[in-house]
C-alpha positions as CSV (number, residue, x, y, z in Angstrom):
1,X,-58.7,-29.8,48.5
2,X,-56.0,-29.3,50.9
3,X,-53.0,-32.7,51.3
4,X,-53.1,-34.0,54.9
5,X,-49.6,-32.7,55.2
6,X,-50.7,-29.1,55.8
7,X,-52.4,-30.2,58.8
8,X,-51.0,-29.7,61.8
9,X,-50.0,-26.5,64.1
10,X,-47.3,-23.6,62.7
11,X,-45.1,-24.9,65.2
12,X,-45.6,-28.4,63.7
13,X,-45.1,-27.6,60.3
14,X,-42.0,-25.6,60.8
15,X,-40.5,-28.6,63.0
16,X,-41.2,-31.2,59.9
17,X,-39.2,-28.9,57.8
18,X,-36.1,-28.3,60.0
19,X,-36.1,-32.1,60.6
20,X,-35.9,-32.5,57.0
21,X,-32.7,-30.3,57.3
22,X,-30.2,-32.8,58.2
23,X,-30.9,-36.0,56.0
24,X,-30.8,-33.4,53.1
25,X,-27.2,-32.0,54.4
26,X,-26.1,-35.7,54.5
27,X,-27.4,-36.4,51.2
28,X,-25.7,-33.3,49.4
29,X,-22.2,-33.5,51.3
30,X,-22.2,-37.5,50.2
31,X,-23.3,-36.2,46.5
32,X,-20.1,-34.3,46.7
33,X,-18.1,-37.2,47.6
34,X,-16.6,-34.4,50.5
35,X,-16.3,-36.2,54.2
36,X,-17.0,-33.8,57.7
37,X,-13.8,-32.9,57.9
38,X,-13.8,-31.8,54.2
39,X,-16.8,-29.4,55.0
40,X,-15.3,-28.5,58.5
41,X,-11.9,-27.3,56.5
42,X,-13.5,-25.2,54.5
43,X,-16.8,-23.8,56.0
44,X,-14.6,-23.2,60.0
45,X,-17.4,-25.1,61.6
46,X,-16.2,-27.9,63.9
47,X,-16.8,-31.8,63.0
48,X,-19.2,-32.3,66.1
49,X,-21.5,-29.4,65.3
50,X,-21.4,-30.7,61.5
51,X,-22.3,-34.4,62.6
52,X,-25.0,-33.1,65.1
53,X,-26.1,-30.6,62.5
54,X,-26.8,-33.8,59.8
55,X,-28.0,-36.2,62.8
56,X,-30.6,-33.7,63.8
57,X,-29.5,-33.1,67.5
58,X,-28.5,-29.3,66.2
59,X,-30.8,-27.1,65.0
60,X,-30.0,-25.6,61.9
61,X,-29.6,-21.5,61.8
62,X,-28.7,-19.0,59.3
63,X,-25.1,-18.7,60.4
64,X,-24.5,-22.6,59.7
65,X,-26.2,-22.7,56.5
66,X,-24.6,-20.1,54.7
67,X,-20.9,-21.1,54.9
68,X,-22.1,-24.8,54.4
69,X,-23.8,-23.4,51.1
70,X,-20.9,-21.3,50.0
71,X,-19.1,-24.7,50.4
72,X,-21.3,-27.0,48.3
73,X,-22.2,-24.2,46.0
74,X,-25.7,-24.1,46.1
75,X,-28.3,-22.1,46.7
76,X,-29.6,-21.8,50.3
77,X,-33.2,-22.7,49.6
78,X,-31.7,-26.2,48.0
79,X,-30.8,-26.7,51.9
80,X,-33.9,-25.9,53.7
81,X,-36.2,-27.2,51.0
82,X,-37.8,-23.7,50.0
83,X,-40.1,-24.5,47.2
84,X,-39.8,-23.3,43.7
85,X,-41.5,-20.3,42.4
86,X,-44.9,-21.7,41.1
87,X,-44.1,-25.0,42.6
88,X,-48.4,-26.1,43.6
89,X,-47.3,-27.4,46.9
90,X,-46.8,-23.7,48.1
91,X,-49.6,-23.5,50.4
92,X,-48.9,-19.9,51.3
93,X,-50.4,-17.3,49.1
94,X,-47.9,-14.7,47.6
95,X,-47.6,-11.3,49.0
96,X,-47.7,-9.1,45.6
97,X,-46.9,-5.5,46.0
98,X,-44.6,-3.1,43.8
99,X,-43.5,-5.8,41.3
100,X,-42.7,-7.2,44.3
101,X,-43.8,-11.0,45.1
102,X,-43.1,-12.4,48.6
103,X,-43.7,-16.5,49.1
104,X,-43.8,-17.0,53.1
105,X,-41.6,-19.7,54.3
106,X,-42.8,-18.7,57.9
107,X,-46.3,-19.2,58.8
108,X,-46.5,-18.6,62.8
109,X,-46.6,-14.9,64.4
110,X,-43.7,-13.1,65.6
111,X,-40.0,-14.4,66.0
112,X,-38.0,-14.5,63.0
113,X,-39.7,-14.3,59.3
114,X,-38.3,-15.6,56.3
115,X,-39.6,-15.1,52.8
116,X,-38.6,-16.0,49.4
117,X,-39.2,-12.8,47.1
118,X,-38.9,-12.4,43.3
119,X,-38.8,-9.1,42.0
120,X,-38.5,-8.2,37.6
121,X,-39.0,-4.3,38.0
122,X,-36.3,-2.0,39.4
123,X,-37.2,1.0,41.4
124,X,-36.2,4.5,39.6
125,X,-35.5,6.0,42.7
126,X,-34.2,4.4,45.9
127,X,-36.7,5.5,48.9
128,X,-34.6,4.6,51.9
129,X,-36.9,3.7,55.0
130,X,-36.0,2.2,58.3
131,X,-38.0,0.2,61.0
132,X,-37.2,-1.9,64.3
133,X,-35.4,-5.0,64.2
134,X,-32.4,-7.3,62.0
135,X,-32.3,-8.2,58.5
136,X,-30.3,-10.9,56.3
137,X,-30.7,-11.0,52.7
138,X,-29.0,-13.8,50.6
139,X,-29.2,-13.5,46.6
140,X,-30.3,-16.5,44.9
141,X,-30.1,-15.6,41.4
142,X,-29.6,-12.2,39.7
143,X,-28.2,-9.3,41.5
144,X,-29.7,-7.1,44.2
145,X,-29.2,-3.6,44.7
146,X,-28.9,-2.4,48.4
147,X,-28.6,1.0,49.9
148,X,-27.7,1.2,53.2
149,X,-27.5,4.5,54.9
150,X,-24.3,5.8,53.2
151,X,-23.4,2.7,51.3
152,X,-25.0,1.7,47.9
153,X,-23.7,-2.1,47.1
154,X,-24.7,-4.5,44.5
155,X,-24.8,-8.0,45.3
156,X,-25.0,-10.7,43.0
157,X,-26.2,-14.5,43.7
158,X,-24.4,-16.6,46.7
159,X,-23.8,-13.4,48.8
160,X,-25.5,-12.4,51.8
161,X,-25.7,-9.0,53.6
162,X,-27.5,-8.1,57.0
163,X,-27.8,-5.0,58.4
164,X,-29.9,-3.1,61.9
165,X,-33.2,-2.3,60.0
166,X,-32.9,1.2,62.0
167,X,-30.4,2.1,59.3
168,X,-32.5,4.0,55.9
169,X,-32.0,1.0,53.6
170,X,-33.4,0.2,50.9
171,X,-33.1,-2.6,47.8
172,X,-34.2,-3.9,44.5
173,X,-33.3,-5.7,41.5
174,X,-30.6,-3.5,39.2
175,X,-31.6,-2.4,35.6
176,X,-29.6,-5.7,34.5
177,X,-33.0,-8.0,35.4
178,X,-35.1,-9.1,37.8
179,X,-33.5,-10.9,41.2
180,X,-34.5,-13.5,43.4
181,X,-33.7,-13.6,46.9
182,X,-34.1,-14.7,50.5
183,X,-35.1,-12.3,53.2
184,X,-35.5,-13.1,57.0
185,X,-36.2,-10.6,59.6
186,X,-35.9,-10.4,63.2
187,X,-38.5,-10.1,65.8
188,X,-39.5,-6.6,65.2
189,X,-39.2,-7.1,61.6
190,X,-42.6,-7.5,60.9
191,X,-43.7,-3.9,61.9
192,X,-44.4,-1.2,59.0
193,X,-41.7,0.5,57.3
194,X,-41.5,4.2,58.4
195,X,-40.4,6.7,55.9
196,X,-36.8,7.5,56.1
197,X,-37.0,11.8,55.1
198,X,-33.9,13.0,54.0
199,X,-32.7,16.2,56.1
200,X,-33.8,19.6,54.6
201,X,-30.7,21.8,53.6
């Protein structure tokens, strides 16, 4: 049976959540006992964008809620209200493919995606691929391998990387254990990966 809280348009349901957003940064900044101009010293954002952030008059984006949850140390899904791995409420079904399973936090077409993946089996072999669009990935626990065109980093949880998805990138969990992550994608994002071929010597 589904709860009467699923009803509603994509649109709807993505607007309850960001409303949620503010309270929520109000709540954990008060936890913390840290004022606005605490968070504002050390996450650069300015008072005013902070208050309107909590109040609801600004919308929240990637590039506030990162510093703010470098600042309160926790991890970025605690902010938005991503739910927990196996949590029931997850009305989404899980994308499963290559050890790799994908929760959709987005449900309306096109614009930017976001999903929460959790992924136990490393690749062997990195296989590089590239497709249109902008990518941000943000580690929530474990680490995350990511090659990206000539770079091959490892990040581990807290950090964030984003890269042009027309770069060959690829990433995975190391052979240290399985990683959990966020991943949001730009408005091409959602197209099919294209093989990137290495050049023939």
């Amino acid at each position: 049976m589904s709860e009467p809280a699923a009803s509603g348009t994509g649109d709807e349901r993505i607007d309850a959540v960001l409303n949620e957003v503010g309270p929520r940064l109000r709540r954990i900044r008060r936890d913390r006992g840290a004022t606005l101009g605490d968070l504002s010293a050390s996450t650069g954002i300015s008072v005013s964008t902070l208050s309107r952030l909590e109040s609801g008059q600004r919308r929240p984006s990637l590039e506030l809620l990162l510093p703010i949850a470098r600042a309160h140390q926790v991890p970025l899904d605690e902010l938005v209200g991503a739910p927990p791995v196996g949590d029931p409420r997850v009305r989404a079904k899980p994308i499963v493919r290559h050890g790799r399973t994908m929760f959709p936090l987005t449900r309306q077409p096109g614009g930017l995606q976001a999903y929460k993946v959790v992924q136990e089996k490393p690749y062997e072999n990195p296989d590089p691929r590239v497709h249109e669009g902008y990518e941000w990935l943000y580690v929530l626990s474990g680490k995350l391998r990511l090659v990206l065109g000539e770079h091959d980093v490892v990040l581990g949880a807290g950090e964030a990387a984003e890269f042009d998805t027309r770069v060959p990138h690829w990433f995975g969990p190391t052979p240290d254990g399985p990683v959990e992550f966020l991943s949001l994608f730009g408005p091409q994002g959602e197209r099919m990966h294209v093989r990137a071929r290495p050049k023939q010597s």
